[in-house]
C-alpha positions in Angstrom: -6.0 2.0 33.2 -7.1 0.0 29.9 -10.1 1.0 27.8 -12.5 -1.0 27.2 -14.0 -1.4 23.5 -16.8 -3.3 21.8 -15.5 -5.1 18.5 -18.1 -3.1 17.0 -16.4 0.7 18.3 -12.8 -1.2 16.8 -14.2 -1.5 13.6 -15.8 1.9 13.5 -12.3 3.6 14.8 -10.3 1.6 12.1 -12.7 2.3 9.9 -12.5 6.3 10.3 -8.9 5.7 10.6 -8.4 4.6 7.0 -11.0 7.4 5.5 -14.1 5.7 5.2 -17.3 7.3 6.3 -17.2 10.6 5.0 -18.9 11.4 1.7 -16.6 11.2 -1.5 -16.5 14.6 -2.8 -18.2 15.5 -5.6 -15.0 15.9 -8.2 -11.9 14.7 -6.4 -8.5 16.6 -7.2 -5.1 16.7 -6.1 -5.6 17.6 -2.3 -7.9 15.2 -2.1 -5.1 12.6 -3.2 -2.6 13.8 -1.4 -4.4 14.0 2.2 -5.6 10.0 1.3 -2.2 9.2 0.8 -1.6 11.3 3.9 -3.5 9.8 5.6 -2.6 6.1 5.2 0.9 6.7 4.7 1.7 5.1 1.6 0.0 3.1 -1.4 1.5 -0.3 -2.1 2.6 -1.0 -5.3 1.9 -4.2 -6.8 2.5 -4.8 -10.8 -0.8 -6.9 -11.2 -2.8 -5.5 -13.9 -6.1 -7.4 -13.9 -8.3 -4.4 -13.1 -6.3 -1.8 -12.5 -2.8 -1.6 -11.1 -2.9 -1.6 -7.2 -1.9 1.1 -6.3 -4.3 3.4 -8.1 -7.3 1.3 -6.1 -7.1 2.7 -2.4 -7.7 6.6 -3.7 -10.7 5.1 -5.7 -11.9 3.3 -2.7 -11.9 6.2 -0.7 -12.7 8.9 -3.1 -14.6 7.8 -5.8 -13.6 8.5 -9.2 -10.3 10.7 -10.2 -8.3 11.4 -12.4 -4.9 8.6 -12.2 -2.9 11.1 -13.9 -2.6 12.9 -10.4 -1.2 10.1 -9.2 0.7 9.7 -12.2 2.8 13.2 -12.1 2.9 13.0 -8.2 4.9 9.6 -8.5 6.8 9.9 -11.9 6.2 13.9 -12.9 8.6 16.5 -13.3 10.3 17.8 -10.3 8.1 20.4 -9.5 5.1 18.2 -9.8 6.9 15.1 -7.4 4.9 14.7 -4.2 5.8 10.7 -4.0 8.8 8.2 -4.2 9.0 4.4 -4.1 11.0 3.0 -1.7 10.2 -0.1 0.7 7.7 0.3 3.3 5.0 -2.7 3.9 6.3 -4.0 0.1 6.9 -1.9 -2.9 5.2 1.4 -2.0 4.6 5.0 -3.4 5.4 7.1 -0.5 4.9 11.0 0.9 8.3 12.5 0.1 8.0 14.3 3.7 8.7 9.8 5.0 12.1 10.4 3.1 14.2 10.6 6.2 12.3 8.5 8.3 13.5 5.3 5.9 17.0 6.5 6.0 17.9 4.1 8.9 16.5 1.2 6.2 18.9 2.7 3.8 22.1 2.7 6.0 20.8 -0.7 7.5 20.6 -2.2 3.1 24.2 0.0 2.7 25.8 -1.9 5.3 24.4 -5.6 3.8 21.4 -6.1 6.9 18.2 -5.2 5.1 17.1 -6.1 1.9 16.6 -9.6 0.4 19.2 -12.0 0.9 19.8 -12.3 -2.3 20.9 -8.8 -3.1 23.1 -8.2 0.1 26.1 -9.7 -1.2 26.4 -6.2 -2.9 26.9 -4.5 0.2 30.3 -6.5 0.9 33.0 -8.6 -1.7 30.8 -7.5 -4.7 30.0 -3.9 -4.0 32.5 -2.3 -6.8 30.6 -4.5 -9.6 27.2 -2.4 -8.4 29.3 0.8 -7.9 30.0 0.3 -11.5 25.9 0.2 -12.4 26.0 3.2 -10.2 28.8 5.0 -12.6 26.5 4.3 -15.7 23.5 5.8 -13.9 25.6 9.1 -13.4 26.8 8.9 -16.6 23.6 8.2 -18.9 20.9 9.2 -17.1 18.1 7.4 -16.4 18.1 3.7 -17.3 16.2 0.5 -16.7 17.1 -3.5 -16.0 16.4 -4.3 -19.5 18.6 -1.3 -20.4 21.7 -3.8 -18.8 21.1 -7.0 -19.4 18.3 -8.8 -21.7 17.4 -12.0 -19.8 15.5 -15.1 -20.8 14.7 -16.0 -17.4 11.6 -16.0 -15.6 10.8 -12.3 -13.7 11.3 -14.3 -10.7 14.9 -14.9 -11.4 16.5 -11.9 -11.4 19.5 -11.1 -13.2 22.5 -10.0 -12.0 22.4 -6.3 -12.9 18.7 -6.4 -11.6 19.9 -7.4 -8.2 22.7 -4.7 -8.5 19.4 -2.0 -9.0 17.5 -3.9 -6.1 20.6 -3.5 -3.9 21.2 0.4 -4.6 17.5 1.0 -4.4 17.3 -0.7 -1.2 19.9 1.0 0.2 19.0 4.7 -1.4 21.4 5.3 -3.7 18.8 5.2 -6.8 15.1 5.5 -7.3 12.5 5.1 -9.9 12.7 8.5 -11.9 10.0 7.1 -14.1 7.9 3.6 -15.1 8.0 2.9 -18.8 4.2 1.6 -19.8 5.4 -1.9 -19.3 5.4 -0.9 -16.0 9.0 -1.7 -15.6 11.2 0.7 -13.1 13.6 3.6 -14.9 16.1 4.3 -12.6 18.5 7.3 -11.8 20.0 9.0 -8.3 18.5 9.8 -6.1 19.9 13.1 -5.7 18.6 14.0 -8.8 15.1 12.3 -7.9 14.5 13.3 -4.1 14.1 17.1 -4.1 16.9 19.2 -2.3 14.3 20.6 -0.1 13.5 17.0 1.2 17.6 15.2 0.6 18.6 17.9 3.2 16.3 17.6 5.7 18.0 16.4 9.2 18.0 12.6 9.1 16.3 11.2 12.2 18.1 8.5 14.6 17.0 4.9 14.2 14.8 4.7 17.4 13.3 8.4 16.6 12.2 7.4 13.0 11.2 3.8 14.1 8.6 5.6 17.2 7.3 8.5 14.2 6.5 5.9 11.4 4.5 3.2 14.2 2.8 6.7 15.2 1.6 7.0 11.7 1.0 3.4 11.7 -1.2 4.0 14.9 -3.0 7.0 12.8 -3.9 4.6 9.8 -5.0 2.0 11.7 -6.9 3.9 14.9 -6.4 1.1 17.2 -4.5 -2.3 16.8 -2.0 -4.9 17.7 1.5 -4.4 18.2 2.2 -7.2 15.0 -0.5 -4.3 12.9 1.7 -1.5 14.3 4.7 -3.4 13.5 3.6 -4.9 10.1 2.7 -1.5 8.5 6.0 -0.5 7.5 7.5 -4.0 8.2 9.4 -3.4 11.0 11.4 -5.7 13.0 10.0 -6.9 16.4 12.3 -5.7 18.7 12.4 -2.1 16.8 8.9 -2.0 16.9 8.9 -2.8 20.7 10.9 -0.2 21.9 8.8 2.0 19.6 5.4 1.3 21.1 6.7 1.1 24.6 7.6 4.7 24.2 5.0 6.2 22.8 2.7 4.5 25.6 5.1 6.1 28.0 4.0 9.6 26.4 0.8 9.3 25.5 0.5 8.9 22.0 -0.8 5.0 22.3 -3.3 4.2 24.8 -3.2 0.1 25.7 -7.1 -1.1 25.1 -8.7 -4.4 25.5 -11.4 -5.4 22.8 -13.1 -8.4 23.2 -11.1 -11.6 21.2 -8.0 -9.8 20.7 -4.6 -9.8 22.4 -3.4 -6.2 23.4 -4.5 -3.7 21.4 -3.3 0.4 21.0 -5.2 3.1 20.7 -4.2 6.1 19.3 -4.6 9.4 21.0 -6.2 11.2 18.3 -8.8 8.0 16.6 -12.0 9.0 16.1 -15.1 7.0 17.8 -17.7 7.6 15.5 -21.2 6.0 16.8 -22.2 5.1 12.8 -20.6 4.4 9.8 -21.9 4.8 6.2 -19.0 3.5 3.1 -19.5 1.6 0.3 -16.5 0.4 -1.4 -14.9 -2.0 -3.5 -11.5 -2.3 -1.8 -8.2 -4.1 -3.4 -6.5 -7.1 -2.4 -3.1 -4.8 -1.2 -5.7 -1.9 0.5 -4.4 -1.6 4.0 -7.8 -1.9 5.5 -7.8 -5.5 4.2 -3.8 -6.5 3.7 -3.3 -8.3 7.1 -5.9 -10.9 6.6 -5.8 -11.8 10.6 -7.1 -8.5 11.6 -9.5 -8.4 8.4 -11.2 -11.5 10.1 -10.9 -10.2 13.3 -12.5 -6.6 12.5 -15.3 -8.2 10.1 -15.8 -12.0 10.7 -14.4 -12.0 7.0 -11.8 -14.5 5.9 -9.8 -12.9 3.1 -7.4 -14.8 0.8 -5.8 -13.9 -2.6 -6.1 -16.2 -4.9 -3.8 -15.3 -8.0 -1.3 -17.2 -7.0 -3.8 -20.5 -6.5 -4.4 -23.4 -9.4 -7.6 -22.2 -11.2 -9.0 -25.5 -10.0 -7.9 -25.1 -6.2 -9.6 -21.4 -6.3 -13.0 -21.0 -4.0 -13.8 -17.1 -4.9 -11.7 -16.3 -8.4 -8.5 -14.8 -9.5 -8.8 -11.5 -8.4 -11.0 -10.9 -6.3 -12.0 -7.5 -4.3 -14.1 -7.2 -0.9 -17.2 -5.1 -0.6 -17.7 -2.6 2.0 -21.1 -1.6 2.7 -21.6 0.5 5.6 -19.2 -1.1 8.5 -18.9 -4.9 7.4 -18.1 -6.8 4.0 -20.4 -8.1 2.9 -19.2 -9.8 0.1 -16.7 -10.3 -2.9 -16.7 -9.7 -6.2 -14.3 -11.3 -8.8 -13.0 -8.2 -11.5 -11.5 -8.0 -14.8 -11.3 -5.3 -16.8 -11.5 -5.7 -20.8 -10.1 -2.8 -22.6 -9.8 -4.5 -25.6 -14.2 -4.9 -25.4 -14.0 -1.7 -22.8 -16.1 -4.2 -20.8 -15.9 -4.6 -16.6 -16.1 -8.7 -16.3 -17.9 -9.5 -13.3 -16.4 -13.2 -13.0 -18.1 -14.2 -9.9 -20.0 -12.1 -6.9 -20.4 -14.1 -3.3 -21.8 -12.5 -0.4 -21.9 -13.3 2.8 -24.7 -15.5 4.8 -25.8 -12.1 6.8 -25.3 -9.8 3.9 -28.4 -7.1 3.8 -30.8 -6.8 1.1 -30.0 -3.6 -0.7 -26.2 -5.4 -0.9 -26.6 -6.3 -4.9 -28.0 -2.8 -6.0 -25.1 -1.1 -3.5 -22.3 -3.4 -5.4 -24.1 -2.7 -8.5 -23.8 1.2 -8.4 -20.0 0.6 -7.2 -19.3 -1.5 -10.3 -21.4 1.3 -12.5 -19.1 4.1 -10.6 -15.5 2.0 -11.3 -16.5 1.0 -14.6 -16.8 4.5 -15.5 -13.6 5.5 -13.4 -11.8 3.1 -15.7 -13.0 4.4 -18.8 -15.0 0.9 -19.4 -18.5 1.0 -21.4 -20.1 -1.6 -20.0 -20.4 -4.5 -17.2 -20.4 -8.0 -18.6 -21.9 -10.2 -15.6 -21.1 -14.1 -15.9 -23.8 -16.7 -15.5 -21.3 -19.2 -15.2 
């Protein structure tokens, strides 16, 4: 039989699903990090560098302020300090080494020329000995970067040829990012000399077994949602996903729900109901609480768009622009830069919503006092544009 839920016990349950609610601990460290990142599976990666890179935001959300160099050795470190590695998951995404062999099945699936971008999955068939030979050079100099094959004068967007070799080999394991350079850009080598032997040698899963464990983490992150949220997380294919829900219904795991305005929902077995909820957070534009916008306006009432890609005359909130979590609903947006040349946090633009509550503008102003200090800023410069 199908529980019932109030739209207001959804947003509670996602909301303790994604780690809101309890109180940010008084000096964050690396367990702290690592159960976040534990806990929602992954931390997209998005090369953005407005406020601060995306993938440093979700921790900050959730913990308050830390130190990024954690994050830092646990992505790019030395092997004994590794806890991450980028591979594709929702996009681009630093990921617990322990969800290694649960991509595999992505990796075979890229090796044979069926996942990837079509662009780079020509590789896989007539011109896979050109990318074996970018493969070679990797094993025999080490570490190396796009830039470190080819200097193009095109656009980012159009990618050179050895770039899509790298894409191709990524996609379909072969190499990951050993390190980022401080342009941000991707160093890549093997990824038997990346991907610890204690993780490379684990047992790899079959498809439908790794497909049912990662929508079951899916399920944990989000606490209750659609079969297109469970599916989205980690960007799986519809029919895969299916099969994956439908069996973790048959045991248990997922428990089918109906909330009021939705189409069939999933519980998961485990979600917490708390009765209240008390956050306040500034959350990113690629946090998973916010990323897929229909259940952002389902959950809150709150219609969420990013706008960097937008004509700066076409935009209606800013450029980059960050919702505000107060207690359970956002309440409001707030458009960020941050200055390091003045060590200044811009506050381009603040709009809150119609029912937003009073105490909302000295809430947001404490979380702008508390990122601006995360970020090493010195000050918040508020436009009267």
């Amino acid at each position: 039989m199908n529980d019932h839920l109030s739209l207001a016990e959804a947003r509670r349950i996602a909301l303790a699903a994604q780690g809101f609610g309890a109180p940010r601990p008084e000096r964050a460290d690396g367990r702290h990090l690592q159960r976040t990142i534990g806990r929602l599976g992954l931390h997209q990666i998005d090369s953005v560098n407005v406020l601060a890179r995306a993938h440093y935001l979700p921790a900050f959300s959730r913990l308050g302020g830390y130190d990024r160099s954690l994050l830092d050795r646990a992505a790019w470190g030395r092997p004994r300090e590794r806890r991450l590695f980028e591979y594709w998951a929702h996009e681009a995404s630093l990921l617990p080494l322990s969800l290694h062999p649960l991509l595999r099945w992505r990796m075979a699936r890229a090796d044979r020329g069926e996942a990837g971008y079509q662009g780079i999955r020509v590789f896989a068939g007539e011109r896979r000995p050109e990318a074996m030979r970018v493969l070679d050079r990797i094993r025999e100099e080490g570490p190396l970067s796009a830039s470190d094959f080819e200097r193009s004068r095109t656009g980012w967007w159009e990618w050179s040829e050895s770039k899509r070799m790298l894409e191709w080999l990524f996609w379909a394991g072969r190499i990951t990012t050993a390190t980022r350079r401080p342009s941000f850009e991707r160093v890549y080598d093997l990824a038997e000399r990346v991907i610890p032997a204690e993780i490379s040698t684990l047992p790899t899963p079959d498809e439908a077994e790794a497909q049912r464990r990662l929508v079951e983490l899916s399920a944990r992150a989000l606490g209750v949602a659609t079969s297109i949220e469970l599916r989205d997380y980690f960007r799986l294919r519809p029919a895969d996903a299916a099969r994956a829900i439908a069996a973790l219904v048959e045991q248990g795991t997922l428990r089918p729900v109906r909330i009021p305005g939705w189409t069939a929902a999933f519980l998961h077995k485990d979600a917490r109901r708390p009765r209240r909820i008390e956050a306040r957070a500034l959350l990113a534009p690629f946090d998973p609480l916010v990323w897929e916008r229909a259940r952002t306006e389902r959950l809150f009432g709150f219609r969420y768009r990013i706008e960097i890609y937008t004509p700066a005359e076409k935009r209606r909130y800013g450029y980059y622009v960050l919702p505000f979590l107060l207690g359970e609903r956002l309440v409001g947006r707030v458009d960020l830069k941050g200055d390091r040349a003045t060590s200044s946090l811009l506050v381009h633009a603040v709009h809150l919503e119609p029912d937003a509550p009073p105490e909302t503008r000295d809430e947001l102003a404490q979380e702008l006092q508390a990122i601006a200090a995360w970020l090493g800023l010195e000050r918040i410069v508020v436009s009267t544009a």
